[in-house]
C-alpha positions in Angstrom: 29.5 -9.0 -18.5 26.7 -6.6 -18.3 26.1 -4.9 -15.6 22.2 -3.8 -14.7 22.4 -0.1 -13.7 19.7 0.4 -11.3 18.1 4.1 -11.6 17.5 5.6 -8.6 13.9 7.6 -8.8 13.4 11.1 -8.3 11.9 12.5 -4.9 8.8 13.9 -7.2 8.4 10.1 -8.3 8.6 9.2 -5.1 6.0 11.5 -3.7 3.5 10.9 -6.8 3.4 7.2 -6.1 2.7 7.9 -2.5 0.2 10.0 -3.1 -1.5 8.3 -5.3 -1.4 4.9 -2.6 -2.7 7.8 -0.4 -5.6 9.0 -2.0 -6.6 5.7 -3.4 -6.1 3.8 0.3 -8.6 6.8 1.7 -11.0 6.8 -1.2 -10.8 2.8 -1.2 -11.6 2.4 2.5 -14.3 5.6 2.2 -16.4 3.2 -0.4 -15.9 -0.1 2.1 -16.9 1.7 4.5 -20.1 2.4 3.8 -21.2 -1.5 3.1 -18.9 -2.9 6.3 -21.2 -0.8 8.4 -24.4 -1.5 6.6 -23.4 -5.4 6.7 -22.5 -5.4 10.1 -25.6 -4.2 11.0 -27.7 -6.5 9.0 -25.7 -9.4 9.9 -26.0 -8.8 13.5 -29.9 -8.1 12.7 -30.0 -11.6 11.1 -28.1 -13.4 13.9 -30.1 -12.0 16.7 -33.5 -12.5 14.8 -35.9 -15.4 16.6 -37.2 -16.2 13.0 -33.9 -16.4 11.2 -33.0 -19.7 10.6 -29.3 -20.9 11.7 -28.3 -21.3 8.0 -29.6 -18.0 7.1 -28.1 -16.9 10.0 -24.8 -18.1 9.2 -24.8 -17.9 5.5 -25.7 -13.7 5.2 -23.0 -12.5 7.4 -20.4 -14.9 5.7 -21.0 -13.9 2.3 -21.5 -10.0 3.3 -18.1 -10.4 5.2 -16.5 -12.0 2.0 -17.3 -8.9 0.1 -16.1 -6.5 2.1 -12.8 -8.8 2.2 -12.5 -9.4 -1.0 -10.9 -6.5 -2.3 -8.6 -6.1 0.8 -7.7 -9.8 -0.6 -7.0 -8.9 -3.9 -4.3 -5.9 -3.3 -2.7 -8.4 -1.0 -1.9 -10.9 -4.0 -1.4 -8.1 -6.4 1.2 -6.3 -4.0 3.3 -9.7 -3.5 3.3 -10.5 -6.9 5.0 -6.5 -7.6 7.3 -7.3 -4.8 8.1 -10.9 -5.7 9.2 -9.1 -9.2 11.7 -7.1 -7.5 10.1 -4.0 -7.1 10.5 -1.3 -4.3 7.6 -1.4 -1.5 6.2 1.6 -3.2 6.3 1.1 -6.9 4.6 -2.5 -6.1 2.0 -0.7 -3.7 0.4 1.3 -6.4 -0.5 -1.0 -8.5 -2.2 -3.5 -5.5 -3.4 -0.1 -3.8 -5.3 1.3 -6.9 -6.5 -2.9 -7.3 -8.0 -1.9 -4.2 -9.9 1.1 -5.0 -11.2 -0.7 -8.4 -12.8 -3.9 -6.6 -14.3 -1.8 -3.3 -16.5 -0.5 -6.0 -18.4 -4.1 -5.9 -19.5 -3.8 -2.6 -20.4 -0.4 -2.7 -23.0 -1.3 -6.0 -24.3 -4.3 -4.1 -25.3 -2.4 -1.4 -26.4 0.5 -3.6 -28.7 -2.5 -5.4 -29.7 -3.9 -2.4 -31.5 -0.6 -1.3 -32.5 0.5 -4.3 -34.6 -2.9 -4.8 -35.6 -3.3 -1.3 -38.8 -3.6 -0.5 
């Protein structure tokens, strides 16, 4: 029978990986930031607008909402599927953490767009 030796990790493996889930989480939320706020305020614009209509009401702050979820979505599936692999709470955090910082980039260049082509 073979036995699986399990390695345990050094402390300055340890520490990289947490701060690199650190530094990504604060840089991550920095660029969703940013388009939550500007969303918010649109979608609150839209909602309390007498000429807005009730689907253009509702349809704005849904879809803005979705893309400022979306991302938090994504390093939810990405870190269960690291854990569901047997990984540590760590080692399957960086992987969903720097997911995170990759896809709050898509908000942040939609709203970029959406004021640079504003009239």
């Amino acid at each position: 029978m073979m036995t699986e030796v399990r390695r345990e990790r050094t402390r300055a493996e340890r520490v990289t990986e947490g701060l690199t889930v650190a530094v990504a989480s604060v840089l991550s939320f920095g660029l969703l930031a940013g388009p939550a706020i500007v969303f918010g305020a649109t979608a609150w614009h839209l909602v309390t607008n007498a000429g807005t209509t009730t689907s253009g009401g509702l349809l704005v702050p849904v879809t803005l909402l979705v893309l400022v979820a979306l991302p938090l979505v994504l390093a939810r599936v990405v870190f269960r599927s690291g854990r569901r692999k047997g990984r540590g709470r760590l080692t399957a955090a960086v992987p969903a953490v720097l997911t995170l910082l990759g896809s709050s980039v898509v908000p942040s260049a939609v709203l970029c767009l959406s004021v640079v082509y504003a009239d």
